[in-house]
N, C-alpha and C positions, 0 to 999 in steps of 0.2 A: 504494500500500500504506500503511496507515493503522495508526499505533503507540499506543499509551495511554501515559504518562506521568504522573504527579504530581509536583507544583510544591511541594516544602517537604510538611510533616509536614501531614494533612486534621483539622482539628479539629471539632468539635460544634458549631454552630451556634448563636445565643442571643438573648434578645434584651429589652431592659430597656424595663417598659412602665411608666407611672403615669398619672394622671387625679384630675383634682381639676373639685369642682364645687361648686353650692350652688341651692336651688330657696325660692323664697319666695311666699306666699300672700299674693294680694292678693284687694282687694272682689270681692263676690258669685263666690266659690270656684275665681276664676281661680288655677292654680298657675303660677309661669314657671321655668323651670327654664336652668342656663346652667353647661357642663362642658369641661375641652378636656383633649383625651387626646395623648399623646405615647409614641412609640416606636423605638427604634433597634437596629437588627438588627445584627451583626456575626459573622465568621466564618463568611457565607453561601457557600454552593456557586458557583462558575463553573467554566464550560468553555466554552472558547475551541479554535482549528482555527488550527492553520499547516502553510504547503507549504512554511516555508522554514527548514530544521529549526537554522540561526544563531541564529534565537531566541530555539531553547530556554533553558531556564533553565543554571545551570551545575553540572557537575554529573550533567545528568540523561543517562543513553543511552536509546537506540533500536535498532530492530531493523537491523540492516544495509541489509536490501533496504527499510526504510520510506521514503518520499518526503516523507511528511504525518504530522503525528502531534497529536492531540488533550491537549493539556491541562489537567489536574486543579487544582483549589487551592481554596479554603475563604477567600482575599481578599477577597470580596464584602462590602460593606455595602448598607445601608438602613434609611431615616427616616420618619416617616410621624408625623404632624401635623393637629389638625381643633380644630373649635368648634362644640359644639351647640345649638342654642335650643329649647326645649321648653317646650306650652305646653297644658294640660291643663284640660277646665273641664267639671263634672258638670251635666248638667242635671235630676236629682233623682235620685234611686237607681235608676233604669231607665235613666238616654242616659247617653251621657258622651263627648266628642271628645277626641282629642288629636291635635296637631301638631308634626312638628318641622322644622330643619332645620340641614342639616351643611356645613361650610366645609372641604375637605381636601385635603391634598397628600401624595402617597409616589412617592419619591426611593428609586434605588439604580441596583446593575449587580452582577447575579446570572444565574445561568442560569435558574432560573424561572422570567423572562419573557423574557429576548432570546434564548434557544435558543444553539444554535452559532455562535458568533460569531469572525470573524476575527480571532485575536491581533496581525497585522499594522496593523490598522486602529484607529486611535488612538479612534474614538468605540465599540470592543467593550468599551470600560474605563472609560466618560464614565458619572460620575455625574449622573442625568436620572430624569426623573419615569417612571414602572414602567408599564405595558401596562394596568394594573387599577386607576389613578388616577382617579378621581371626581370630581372638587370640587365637585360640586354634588349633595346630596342630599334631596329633601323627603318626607316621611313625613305624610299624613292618616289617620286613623282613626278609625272613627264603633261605637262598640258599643253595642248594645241589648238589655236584656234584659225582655224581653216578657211579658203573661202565658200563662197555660199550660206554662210553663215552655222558651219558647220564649226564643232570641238569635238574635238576627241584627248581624253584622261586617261592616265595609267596610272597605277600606284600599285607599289612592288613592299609589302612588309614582311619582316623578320621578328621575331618575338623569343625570347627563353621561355622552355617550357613553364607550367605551373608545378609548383612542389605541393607533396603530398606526405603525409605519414604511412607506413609499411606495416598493415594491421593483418591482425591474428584473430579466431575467432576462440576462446575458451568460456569453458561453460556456457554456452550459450551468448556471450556477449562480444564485441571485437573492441578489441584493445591493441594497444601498440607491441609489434613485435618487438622488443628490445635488441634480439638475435640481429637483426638487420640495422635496425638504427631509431632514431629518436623522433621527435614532435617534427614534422615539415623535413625529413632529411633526405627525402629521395625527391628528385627534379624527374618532369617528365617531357619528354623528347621535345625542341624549339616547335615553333608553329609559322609556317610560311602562307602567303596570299597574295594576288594577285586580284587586281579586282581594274575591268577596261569598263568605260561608259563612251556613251556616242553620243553626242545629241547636236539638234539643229534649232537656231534662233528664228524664230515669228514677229519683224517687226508691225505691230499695231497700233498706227498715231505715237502717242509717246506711251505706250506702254511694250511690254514684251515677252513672246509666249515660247518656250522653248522645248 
């Protein structure tokens, strides 16, 4: 039997971003561009599961007959961290490429990503890199605009895969196989795309239908 509780008063969740940057033009209308953004999240959502109701916080009751009871709290943090290079170059007023690419890390322990996690278990609370961490990002893009009032787009990305933890099913439930490794410690294979659009402009009066 399985109780809800809450850990201390649930606050709003928040989270202070900034980014600074600067882009400079060099010979034959190369632009480079160079920005790193920074963010840290606090007062994030967790919930955590214990069967061994000692735990709990003090303070808190349960229901009589509960065995197990899931906890509430708003203790969560998270960071998230990057650096972009970008790099831009017209090849007269019809082409134009750009490229970039990104260097990143996000950091936390929230429910978000690790789901229900055992309060018992000292890595349900371990500040580590989040399920949706990237580091490696590249961005191509090829625009043209044609005549006839035709464009045609490309955009070529590259992604690190997403990390996952390496679970095991015992007694009935799946937990982290330690044999293998830890919270978020296995990455899964980059993810590549390719994505062309076509399209044609409709001038009407001064509007425009494409």
């Amino acid at each position: 039997n399985y109780d809800y509780v809450v850990d201390g008063n649930l606050k709003s969740p928040y989270k202070d971003s900034w980014t600074v940057g600067f882009e400079q033009e060099l010979p034959w209308s190369v632009r480079v561009g160079l920005s790193h953004t920074q963010w840290e999240g606090r007062d994030q959502l967790r919930t955590t599961l214990t069967t061994d109701l000692s735990e709990l916080p003090p303070g808190v009751t349960v229901d009589p007959a509960a065995t197990a009871a899931i906890i509430l709290d708003t203790k969560g943090k998270s960071d998230y961290t990057d650096v972009k290079l970008s790099i831009r170059k017209p090849f007269s007023h019809r082409f134009e490429l750009i490229g970039s690419y990104t260097r990143s890390r996000v950091r936390g322990y929230s429910s978000d990503d690790f789901g229900l996690e055992n309060r018992g278990d000292a890595r349900a609370l371990k500040f580590t890199r989040l399920a949706y961490d990237r580091p490696d990002i590249v961005n191509l893009s090829a625009f043209g605009n044609l005549p006839l009032g035709l464009e045609l787009t490309g955009i070529l990305r590259y992604e690190s895969g997403r990390l996952y933890s390496p679970m095991t099913v015992v007694g009935g439930q799946s937990i982290i196989d330690q044999s293998i490794g830890d919270r978020n410690s296995e990455r899964m294979p980059p993810v590549r795309s390719l994505d062309l659009s076509f399209s044609k402009r409709f001038e009407m009066g001064r509007s425009q239908m494409k």
